[in-house]
Every structure is written in C-alpha cells, then in structure tokens.
N, CA and C atoms as an extended XYZ file, in Angstrom:
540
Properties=species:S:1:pos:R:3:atomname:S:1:resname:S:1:resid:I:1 pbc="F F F"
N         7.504       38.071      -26.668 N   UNK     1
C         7.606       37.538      -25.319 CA  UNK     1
C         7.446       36.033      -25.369 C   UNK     1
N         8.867       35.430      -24.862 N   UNK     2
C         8.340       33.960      -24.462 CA  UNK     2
C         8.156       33.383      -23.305 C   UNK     2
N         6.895       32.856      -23.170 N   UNK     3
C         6.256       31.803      -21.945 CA  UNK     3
C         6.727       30.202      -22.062 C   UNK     3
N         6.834       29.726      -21.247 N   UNK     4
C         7.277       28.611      -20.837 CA  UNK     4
C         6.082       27.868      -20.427 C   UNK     4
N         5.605       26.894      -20.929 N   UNK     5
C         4.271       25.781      -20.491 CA  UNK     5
C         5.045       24.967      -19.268 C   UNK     5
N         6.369       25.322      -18.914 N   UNK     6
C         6.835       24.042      -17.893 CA  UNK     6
C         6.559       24.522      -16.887 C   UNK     6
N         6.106       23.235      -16.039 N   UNK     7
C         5.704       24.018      -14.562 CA  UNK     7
C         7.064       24.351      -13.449 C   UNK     7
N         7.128       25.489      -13.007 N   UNK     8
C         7.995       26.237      -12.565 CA  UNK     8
C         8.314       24.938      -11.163 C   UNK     8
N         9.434       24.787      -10.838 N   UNK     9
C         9.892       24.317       -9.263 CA  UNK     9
C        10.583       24.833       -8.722 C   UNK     9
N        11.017       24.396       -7.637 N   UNK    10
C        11.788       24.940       -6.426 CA  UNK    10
C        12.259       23.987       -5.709 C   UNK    10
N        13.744       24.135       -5.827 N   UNK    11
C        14.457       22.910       -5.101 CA  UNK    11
C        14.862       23.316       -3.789 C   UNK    11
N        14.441       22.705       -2.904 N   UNK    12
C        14.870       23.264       -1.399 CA  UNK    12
C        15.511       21.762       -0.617 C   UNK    12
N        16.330       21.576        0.356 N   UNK    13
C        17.498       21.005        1.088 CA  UNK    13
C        16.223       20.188        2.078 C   UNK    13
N        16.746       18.845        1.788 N   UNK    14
C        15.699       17.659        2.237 CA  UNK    14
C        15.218       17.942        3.769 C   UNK    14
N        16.156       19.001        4.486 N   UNK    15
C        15.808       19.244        5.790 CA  UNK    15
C        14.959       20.320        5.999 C   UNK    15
N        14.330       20.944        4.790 N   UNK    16
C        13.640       21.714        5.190 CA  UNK    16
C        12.078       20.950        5.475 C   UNK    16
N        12.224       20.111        4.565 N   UNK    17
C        11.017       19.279        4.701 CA  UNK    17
C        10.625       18.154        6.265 C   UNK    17
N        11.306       18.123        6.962 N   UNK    18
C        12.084       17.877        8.252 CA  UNK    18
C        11.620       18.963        9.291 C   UNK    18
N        12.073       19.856        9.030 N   UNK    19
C        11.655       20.938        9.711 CA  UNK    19
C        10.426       21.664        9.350 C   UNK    19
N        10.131       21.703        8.412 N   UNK    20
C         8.289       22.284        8.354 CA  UNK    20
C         7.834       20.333        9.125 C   UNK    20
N         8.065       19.649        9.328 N   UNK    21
C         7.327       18.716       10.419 CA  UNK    21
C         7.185       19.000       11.523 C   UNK    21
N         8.493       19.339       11.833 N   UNK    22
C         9.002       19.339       13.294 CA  UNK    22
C         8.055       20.640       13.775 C   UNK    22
N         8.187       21.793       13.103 N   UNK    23
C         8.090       22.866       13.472 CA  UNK    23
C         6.115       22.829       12.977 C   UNK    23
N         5.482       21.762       12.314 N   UNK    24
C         4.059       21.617       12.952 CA  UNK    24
C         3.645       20.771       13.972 C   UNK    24
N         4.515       19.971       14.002 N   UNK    25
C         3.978       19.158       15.248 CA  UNK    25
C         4.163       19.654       16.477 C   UNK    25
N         5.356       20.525       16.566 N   UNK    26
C         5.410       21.627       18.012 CA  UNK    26
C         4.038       22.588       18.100 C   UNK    26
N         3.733       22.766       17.215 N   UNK    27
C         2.356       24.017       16.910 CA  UNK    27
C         1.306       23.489       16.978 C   UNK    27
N         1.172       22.199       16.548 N   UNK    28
C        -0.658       22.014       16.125 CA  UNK    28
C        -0.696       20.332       17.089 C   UNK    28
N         0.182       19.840       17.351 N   UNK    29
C         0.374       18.230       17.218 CA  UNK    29
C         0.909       17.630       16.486 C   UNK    29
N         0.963       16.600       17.084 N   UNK    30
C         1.242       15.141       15.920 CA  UNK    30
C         0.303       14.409       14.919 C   UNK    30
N        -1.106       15.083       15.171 N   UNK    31
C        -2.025       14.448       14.124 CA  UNK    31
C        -2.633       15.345       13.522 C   UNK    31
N        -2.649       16.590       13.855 N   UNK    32
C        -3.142       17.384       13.201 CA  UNK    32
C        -1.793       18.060       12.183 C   UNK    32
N        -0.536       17.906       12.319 N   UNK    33
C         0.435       17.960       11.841 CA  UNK    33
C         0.464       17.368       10.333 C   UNK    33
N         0.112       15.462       10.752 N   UNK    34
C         0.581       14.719        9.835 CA  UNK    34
C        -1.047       14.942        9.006 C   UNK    34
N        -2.412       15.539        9.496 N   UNK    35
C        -3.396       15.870        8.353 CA  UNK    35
C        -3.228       16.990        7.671 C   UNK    35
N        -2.037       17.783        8.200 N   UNK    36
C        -2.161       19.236        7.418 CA  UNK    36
C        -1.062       18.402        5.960 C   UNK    36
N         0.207       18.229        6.656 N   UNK    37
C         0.973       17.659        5.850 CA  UNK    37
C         0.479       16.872        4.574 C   UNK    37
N        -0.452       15.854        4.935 N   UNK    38
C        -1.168       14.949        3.853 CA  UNK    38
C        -1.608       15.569        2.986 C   UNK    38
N        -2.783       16.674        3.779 N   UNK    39
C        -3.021       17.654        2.577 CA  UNK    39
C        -2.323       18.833        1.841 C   UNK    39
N        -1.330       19.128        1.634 N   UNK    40
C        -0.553       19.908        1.791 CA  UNK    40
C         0.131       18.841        0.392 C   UNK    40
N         0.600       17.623        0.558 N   UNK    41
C         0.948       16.839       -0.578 CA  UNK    41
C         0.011       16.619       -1.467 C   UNK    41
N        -1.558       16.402       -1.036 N   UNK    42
C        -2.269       15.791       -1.757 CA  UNK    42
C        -2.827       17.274       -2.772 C   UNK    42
N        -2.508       18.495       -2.620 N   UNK    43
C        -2.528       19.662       -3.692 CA  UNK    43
C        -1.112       19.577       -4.272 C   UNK    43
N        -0.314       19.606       -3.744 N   UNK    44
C         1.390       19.145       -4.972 CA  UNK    44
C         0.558       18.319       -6.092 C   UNK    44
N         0.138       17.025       -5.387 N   UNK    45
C         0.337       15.945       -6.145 CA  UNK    45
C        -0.099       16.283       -7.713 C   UNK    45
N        -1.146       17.605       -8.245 N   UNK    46
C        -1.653       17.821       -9.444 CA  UNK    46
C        -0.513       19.013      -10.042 C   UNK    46
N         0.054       19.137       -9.335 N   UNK    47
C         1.483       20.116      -10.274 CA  UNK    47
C         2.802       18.640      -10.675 C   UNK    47
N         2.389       17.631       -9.859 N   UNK    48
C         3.567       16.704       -9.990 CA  UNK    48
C         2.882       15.783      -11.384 C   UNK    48
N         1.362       15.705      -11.088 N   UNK    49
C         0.663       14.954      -12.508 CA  UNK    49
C         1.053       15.481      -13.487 C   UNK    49
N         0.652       16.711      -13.692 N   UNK    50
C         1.170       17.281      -14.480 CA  UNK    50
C         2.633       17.240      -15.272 C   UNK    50
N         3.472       17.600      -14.677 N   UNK    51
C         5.173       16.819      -15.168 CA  UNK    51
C         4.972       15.414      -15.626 C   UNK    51
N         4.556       14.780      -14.624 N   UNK    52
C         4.277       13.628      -15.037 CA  UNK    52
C         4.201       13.113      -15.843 C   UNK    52
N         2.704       14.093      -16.751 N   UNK    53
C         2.215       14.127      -18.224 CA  UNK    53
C         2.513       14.415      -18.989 C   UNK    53
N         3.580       15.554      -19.011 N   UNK    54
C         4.027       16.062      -19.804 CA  UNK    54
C         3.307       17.200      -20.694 C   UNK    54
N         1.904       17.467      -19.429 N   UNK    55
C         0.673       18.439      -19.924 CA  UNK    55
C         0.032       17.531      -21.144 C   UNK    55
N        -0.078       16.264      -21.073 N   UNK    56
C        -0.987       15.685      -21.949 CA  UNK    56
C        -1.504       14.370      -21.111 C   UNK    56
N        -2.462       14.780      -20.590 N   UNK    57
C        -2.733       13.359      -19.164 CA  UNK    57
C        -3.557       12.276      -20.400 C   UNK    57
N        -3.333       12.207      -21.664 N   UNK    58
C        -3.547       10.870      -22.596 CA  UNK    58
C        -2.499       10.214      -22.772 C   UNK    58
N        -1.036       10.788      -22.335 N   UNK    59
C         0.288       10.166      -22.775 CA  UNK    59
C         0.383        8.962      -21.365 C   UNK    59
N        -0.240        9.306      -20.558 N   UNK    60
C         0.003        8.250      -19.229 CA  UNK    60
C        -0.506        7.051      -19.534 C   UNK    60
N        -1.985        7.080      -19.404 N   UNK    61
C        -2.321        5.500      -19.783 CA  UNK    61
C        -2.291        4.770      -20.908 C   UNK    61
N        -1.645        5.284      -22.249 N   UNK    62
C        -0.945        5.286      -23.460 CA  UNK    62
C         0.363        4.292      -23.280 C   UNK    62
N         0.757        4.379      -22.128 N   UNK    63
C         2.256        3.446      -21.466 CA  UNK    63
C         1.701        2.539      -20.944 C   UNK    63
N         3.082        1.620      -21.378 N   UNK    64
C         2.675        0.254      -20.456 CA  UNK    64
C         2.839       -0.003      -19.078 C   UNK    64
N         2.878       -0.813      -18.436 N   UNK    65
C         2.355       -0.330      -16.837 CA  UNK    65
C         4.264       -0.328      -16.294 C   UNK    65
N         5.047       -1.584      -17.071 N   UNK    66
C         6.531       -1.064      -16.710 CA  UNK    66
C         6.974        0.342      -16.670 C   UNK    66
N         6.757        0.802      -18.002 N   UNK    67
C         7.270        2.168      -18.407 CA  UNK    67
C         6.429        3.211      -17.705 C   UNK    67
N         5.419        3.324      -17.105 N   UNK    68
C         4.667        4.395      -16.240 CA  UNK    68
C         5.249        4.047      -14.906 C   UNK    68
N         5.667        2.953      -14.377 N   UNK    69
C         5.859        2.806      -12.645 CA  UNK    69
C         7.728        3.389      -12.882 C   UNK    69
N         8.709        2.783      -14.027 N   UNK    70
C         9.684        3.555      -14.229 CA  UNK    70
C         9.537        5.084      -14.706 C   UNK    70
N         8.832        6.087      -15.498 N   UNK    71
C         8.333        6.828      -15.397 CA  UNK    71
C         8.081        7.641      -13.705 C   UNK    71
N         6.970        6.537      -13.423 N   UNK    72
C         6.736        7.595      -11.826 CA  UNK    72
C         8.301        7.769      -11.184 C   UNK    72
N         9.355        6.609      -11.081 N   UNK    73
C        10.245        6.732      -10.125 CA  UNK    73
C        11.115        7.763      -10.635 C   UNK    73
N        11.250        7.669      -11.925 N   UNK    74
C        12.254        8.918      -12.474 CA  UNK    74
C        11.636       10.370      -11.804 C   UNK    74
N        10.270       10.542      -11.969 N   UNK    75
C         9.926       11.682      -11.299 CA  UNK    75
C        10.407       12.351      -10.191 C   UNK    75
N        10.421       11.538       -9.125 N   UNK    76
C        10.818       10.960       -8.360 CA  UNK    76
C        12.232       11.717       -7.661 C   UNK    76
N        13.147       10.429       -8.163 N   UNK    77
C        14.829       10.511       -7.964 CA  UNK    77
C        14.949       11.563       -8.915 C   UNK    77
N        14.776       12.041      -10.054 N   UNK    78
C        15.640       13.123      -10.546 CA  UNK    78
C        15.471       14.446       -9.458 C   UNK    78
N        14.138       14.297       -8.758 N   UNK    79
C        14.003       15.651       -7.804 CA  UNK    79
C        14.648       15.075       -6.495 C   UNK    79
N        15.305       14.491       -6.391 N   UNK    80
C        16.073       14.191       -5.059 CA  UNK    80
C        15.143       13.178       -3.991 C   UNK    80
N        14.082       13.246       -3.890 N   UNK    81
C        13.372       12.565       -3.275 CA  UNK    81
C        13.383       10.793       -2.979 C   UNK    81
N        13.918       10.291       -4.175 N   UNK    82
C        14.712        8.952       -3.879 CA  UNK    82
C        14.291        7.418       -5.056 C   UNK    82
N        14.500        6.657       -4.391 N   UNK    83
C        13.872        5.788       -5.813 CA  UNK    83
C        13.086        4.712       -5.536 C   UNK    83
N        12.132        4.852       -6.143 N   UNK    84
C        10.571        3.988       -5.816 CA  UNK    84
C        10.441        2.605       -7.012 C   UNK    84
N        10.085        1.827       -5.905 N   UNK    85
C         9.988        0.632       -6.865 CA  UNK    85
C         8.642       -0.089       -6.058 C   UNK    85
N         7.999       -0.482       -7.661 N   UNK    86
C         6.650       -0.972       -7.739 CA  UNK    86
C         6.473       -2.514       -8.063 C   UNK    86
N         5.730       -2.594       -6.857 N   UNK    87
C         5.381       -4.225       -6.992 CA  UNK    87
C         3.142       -4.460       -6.611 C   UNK    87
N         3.119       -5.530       -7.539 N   UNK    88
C         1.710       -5.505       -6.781 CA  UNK    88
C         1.959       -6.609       -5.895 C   UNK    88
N         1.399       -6.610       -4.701 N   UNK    89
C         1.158       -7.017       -3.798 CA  UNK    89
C         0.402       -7.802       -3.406 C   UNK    89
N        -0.576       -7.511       -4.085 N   UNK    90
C        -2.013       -8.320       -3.336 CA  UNK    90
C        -3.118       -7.611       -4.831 C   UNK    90
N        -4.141       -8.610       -5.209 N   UNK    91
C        -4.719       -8.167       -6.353 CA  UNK    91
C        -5.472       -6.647       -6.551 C   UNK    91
N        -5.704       -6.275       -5.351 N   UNK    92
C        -6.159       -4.855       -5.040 CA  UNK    92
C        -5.218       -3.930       -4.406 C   UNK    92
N        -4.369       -4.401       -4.150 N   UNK    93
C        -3.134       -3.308       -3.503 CA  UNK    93
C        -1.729       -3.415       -4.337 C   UNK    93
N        -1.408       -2.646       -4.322 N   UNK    94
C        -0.030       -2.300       -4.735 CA  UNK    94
C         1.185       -1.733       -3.816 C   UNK    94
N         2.424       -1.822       -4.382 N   UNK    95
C         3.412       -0.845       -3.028 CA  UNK    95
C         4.430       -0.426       -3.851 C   UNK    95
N         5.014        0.614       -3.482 N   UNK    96
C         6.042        1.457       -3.951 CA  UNK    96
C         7.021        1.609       -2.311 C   UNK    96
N         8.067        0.974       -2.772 N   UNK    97
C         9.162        0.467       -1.882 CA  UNK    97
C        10.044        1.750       -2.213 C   UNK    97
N        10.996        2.371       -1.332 N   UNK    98
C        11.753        3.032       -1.136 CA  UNK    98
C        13.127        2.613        0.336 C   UNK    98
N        14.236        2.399       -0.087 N   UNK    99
C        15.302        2.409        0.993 CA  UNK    99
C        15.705        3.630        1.578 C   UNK    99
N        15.482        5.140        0.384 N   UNK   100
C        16.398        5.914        0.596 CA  UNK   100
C        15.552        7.533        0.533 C   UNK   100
N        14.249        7.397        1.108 N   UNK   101
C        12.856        8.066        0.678 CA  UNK   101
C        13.580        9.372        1.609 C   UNK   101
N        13.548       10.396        0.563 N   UNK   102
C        14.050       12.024        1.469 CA  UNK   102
C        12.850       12.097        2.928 C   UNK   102
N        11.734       12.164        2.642 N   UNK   103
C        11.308       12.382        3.544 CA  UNK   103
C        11.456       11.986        5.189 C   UNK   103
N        11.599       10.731        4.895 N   UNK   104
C        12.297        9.959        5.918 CA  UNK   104
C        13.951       10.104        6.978 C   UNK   104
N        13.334       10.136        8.380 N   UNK   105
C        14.380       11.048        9.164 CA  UNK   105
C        15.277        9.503        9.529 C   UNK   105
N        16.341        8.976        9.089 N   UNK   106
C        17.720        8.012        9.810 CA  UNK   106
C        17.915        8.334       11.106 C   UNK   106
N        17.622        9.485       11.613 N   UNK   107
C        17.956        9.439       12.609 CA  UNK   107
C        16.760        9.736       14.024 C   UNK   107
N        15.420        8.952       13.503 N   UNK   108
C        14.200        9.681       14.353 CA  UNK   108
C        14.005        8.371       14.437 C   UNK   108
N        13.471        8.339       15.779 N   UNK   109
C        12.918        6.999       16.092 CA  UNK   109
C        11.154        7.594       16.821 C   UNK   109
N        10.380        7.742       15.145 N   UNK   110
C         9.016        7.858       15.454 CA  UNK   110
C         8.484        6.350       15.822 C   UNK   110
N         7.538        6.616       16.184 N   UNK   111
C         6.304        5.575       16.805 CA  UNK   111
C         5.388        5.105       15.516 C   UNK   111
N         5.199        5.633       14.609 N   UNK   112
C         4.645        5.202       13.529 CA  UNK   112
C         5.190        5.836       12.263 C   UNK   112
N         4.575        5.525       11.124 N   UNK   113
C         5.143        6.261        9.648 CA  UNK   113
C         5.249        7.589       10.071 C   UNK   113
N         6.230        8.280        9.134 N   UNK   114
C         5.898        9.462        9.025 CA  UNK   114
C         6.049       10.192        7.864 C   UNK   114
N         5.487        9.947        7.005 N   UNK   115
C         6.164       10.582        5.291 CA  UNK   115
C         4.733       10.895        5.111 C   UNK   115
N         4.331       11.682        5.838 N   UNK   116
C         2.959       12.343        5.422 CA  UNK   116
C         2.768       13.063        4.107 C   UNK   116
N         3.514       13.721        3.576 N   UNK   117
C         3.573       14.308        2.880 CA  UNK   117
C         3.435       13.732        1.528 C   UNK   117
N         4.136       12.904        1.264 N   UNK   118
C         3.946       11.877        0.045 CA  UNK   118
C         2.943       10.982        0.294 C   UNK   118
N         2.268       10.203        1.283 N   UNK   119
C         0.946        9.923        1.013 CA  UNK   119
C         0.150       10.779        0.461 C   UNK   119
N         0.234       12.034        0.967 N   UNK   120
C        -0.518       13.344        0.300 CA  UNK   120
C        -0.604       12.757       -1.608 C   UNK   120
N         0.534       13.110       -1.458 N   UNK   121
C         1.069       13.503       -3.335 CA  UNK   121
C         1.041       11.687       -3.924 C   UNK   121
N         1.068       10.920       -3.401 N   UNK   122
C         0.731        9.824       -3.960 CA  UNK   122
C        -0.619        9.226       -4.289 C   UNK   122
N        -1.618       10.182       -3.286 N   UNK   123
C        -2.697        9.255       -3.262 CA  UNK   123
C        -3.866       10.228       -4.505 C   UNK   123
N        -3.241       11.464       -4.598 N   UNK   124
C        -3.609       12.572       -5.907 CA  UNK   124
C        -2.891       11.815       -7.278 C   UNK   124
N        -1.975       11.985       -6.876 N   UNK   125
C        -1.136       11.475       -8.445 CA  UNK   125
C        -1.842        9.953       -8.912 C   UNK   125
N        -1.745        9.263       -7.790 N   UNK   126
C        -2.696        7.849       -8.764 CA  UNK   126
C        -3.787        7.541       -8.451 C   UNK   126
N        -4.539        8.886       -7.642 N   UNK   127
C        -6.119        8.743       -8.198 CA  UNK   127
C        -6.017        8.914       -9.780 C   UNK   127
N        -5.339       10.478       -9.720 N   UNK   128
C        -5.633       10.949      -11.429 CA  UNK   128
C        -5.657        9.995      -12.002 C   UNK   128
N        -4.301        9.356      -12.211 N   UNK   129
C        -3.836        7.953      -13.307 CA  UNK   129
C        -5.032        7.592      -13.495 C   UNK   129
N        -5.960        6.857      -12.278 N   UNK   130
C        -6.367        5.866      -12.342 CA  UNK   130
C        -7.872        6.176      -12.427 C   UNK   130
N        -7.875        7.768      -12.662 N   UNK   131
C        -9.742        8.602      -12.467 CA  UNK   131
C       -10.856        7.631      -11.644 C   UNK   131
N        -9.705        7.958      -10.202 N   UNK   132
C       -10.567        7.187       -9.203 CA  UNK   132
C        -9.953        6.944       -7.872 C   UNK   132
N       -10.339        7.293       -6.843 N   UNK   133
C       -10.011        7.793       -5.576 CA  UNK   133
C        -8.649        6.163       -5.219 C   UNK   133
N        -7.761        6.619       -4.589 N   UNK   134
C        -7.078        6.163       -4.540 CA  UNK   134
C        -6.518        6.239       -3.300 C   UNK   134
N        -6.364        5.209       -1.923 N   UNK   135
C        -5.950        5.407       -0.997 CA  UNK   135
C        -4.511        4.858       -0.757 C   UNK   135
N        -3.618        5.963        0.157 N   UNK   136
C        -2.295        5.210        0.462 CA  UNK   136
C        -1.902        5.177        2.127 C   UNK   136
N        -1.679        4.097        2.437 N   UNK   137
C        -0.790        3.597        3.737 CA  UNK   137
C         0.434        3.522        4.210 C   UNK   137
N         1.098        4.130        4.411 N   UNK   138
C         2.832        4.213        4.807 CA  UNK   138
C         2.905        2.524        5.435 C   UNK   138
N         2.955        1.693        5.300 N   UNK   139
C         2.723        0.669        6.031 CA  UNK   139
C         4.209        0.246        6.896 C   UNK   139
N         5.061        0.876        6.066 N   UNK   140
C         6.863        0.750        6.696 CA  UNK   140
C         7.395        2.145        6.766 C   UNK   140
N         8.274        2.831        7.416 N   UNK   141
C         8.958        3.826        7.332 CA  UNK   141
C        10.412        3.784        7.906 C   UNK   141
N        11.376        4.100        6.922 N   UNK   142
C        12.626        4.241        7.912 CA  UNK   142
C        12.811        5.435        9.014 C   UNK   142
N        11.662        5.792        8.971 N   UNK   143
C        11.530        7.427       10.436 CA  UNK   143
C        11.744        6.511       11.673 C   UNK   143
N        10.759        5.043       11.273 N   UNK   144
C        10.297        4.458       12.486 CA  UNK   144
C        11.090        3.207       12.911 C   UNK   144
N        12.194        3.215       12.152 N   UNK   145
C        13.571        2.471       12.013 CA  UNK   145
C        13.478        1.381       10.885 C   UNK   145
N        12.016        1.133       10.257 N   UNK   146
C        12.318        0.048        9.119 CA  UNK   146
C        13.596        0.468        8.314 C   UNK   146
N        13.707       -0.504        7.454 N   UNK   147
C        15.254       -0.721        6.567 CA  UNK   147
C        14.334        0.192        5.239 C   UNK   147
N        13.277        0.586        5.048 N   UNK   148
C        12.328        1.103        3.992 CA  UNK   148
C        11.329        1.975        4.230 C   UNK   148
N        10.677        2.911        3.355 N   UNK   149
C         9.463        3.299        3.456 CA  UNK   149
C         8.384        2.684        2.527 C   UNK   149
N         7.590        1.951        2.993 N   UNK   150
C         6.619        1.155        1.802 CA  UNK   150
C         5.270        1.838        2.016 C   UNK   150
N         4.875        2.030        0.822 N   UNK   151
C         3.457        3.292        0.441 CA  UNK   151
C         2.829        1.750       -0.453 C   UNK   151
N         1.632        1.732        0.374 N   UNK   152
C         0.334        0.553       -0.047 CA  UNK   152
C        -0.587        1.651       -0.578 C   UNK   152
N        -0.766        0.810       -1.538 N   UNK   153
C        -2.377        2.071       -2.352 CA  UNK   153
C        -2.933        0.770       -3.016 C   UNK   153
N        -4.433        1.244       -2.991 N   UNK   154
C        -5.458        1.070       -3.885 CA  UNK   154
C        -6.654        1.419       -3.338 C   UNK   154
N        -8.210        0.667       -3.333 N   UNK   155
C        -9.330        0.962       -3.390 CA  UNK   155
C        -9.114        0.759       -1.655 C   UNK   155
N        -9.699        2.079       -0.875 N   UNK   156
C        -9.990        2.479       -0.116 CA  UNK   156
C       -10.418        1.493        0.729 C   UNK   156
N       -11.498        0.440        0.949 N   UNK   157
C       -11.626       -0.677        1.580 CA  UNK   157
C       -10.832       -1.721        2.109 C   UNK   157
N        -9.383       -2.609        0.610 N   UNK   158
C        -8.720       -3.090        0.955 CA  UNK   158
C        -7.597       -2.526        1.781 C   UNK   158
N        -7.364       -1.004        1.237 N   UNK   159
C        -6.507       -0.294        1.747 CA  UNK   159
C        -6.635       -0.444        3.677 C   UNK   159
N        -7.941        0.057        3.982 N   UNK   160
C        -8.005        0.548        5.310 CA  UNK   160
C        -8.230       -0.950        6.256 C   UNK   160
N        -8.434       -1.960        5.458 N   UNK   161
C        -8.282       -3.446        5.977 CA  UNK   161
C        -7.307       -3.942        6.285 C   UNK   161
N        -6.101       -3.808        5.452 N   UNK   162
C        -4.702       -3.890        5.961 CA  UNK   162
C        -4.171       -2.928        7.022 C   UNK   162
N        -4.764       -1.527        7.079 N   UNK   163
C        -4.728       -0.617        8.249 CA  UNK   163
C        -4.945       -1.289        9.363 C   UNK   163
N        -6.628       -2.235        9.717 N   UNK   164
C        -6.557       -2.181       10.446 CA  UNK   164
C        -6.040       -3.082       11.204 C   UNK   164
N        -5.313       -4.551       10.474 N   UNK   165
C        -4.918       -5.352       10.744 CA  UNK   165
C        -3.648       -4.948       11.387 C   UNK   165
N        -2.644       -4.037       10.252 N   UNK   166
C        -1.572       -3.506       11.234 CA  UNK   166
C        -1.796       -2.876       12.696 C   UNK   166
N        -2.791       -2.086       12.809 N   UNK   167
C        -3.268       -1.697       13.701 CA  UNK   167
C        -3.252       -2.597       14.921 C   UNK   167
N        -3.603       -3.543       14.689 N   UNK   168
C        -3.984       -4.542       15.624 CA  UNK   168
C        -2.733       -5.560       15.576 C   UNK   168
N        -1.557       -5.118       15.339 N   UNK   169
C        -0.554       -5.820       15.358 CA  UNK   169
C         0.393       -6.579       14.462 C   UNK   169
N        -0.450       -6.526       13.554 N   UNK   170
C        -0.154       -7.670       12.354 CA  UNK   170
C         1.144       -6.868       11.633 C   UNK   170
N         1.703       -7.450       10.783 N   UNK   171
C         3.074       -6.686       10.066 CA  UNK   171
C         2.281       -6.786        8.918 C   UNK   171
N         3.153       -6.241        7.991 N   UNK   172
C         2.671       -5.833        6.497 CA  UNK   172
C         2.014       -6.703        5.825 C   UNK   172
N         2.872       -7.603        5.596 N   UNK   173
C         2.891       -8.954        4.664 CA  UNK   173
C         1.789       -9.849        5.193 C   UNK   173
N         1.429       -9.528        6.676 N   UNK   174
C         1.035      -10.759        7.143 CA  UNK   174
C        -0.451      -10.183        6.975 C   UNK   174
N        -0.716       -8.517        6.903 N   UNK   175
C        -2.039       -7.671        6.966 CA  UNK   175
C        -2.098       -8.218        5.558 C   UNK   175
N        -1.437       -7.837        4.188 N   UNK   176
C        -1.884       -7.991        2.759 CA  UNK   176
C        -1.923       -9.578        2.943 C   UNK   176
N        -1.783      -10.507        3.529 N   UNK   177
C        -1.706      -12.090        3.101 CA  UNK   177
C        -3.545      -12.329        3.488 C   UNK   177
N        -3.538      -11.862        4.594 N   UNK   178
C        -5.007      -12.106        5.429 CA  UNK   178
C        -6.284      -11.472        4.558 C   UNK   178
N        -5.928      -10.280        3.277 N   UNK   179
C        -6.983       -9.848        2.874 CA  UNK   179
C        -7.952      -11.015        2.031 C   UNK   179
N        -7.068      -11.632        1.627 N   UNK   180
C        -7.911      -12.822        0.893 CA  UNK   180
C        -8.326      -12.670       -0.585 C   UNK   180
C-alpha cells in the first residue's frame, strides 16, 4: 500500500469563496461573518505552512528572504488565488500587494476590506515563519474599489497603530509614514 505525505487539496471556483461570504453575512452579520471567516483562514493557514515547507519547516528560514517572499507568492498563484508581492514598508511592517487577489469581489462596492479569509491564513502562515504572533491588516481592497488588495503584517502594536490611524482617516502610506 502506498501513502502519499502530500497534503490532499481541493480546488473549488473563486465564487464559491464569494458566496460562503455572502451567504454568512446574511446569517450571522457583517462582523461576526468577517471573525468566523478570519478564523476559518487562520486554521488553513497550517495545512498551507505546511506545502509551504515542503513538511520540513527548517527548509523555510534556510532561504533567503527573496526566495521565501517568491516562494510564498508561487504558493499562492499556482492555486489560483493571485500574485503577491512583498515590500517592507516601514521597519516593523511589511505588505504583500496584490492587483488580482481571488478573494476580492470587482464588482462589490464594500465599505471596508474584505478578504477576511486570507488575513486568517496570512497571519498563521507568518506567525509560523516567524515563531511569533503575527498580525495582518487588509489596509487596501479591490472589494472596496482600490486598484489592490494590500495585507500589512507585523508585531501587533505597530500593526494596530496604523489601524488606528486609518481608522481615523488617514490612508495607508500616510498611517505607515506617521508610525515613526
């Protein structure tokens, strides 16, 4: 008998992911929606480490930081999901830029981010990397008509500082410029 160490997937049509939204936010809300969703990614995110690793989580930080952020995006776009590009930002934050992010509805004009789901699976996948809690911010979304979806991560403090600056009005660039 042969077993397979690869972790099994399932490719399903970018609208289903669309519709398990739609069809929680009719049921539970809009915020209790986008916390189920988060979590809901943030358990993926250790079947996606995994691939990732190649079932050897010493081969990750073994790479140089080019070849792991190309690495993550291949993950990525080969599953349809789209293509992520990494820049640091600010000395404690980072962003992973997307034009063409599946999750993201072209034709929804939400009120704020909505790619709950991959904050989920982003903020698991590079805690692991990084064996250490790792927060992420949708800070752009094309749901919400940006030209992008931009995912801000790092240490939880700077993270939720640029939150709250957007919060309070500020745009992206102008929240990461102000952290100091």
């Amino acid at each position: 008998m042969v077993t397979s160490s690869r972790t099994p997937e399932l490719a399903l049509p970018v609208e289903s992911l669309a519709a398990m939204r739609d069809s929680l936010v009719s049921s539970v809300g809009p915020e209790a929606a986008a916390l189920a969703l988060r979590q809901a990614g943030h358990a993926a995110g250790d079947a996606l480490y995994r691939i990732l690793s190649g079932g050897d989580p010493d081969a990750l930080p073994a790479l140089s930081a080019d070849r792991f952020w190309a690495q993550l995006s291949r993950l990525f776009s080969s599953r349809g999901w789209g293509q992520l590009t990494y820049s640091q930002v600010h000395s404690g934050v980072g962003s992973l830029d997307a034009s063409n992010w599946a999750e993201a509805r072209n034709d929804a004009n939400a009120g704020q981010p909505s790619c709950h789901f991959t904050t989920g699976i982003l903020a698991n996948l590079l805690g692991q990397i990084a064996n250490a809690e790792v927060a992420v911010l949708e800070a752009e979304c094309r749901s919400r008509g940006d030209h992008r979806c931009r995912f801000l991560f790092g240490g939880a403090d700077a993270v939720y500082a640029v939150y709250e600056r957007i919060a309070a009005g500020d745009e992206p660039d102008a929240a990461l410029a102000r952290l100091g």
